[in-house]
C-alpha positions in Angstrom: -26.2 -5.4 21.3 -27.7 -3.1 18.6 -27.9 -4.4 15.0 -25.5 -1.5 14.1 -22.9 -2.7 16.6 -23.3 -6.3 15.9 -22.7 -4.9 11.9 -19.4 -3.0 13.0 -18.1 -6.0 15.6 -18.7 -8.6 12.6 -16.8 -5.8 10.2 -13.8 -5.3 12.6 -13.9 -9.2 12.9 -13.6 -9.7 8.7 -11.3 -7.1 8.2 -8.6 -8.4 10.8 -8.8 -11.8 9.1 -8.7 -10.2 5.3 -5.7 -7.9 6.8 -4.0 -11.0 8.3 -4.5 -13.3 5.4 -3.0 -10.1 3.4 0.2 -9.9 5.3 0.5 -13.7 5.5 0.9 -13.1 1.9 -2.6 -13.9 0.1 -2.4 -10.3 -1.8 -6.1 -11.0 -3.4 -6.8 -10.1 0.7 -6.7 -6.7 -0.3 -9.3 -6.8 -2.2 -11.7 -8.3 0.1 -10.5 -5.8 3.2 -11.9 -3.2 0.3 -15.1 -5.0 0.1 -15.6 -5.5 3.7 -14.8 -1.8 4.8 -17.8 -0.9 2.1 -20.5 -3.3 2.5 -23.4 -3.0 4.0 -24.8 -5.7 6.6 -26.4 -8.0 3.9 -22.9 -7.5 1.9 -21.1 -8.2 5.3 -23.2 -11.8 6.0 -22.1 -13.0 2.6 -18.7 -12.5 3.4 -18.9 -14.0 6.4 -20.3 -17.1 4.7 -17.6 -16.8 2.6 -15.1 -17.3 5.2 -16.8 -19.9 7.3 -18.0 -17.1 9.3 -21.9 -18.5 9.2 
């Protein structure tokens, strides 16, 4: 898999948990599907930390 496609898999992966947390009702979700759809692929590794990703 090409770095860039392991970048967009690990994106798509964050954002469906961000969006799912959001409709579940965890409005500050929002906010990190914004994050996610901008950050690069250091920015996107943090995140994942951030949700147990890593």
């Amino acid at each position: 898999m090409k770095p860039y496609d392991k970048t967009e898999a690990l994106r798509r992966e964050l954002l469906d948990e961000a969006c799912a947390g959001a409709f579940a009702g965890f409005g500050a979700m929002l906010l990190d599907a914004d994050e996610i759809r901008n950050a690069d692929a250091e920015e996107l590794e943090e995140i994942a930390r951030r949700y147990g990703k890593y």
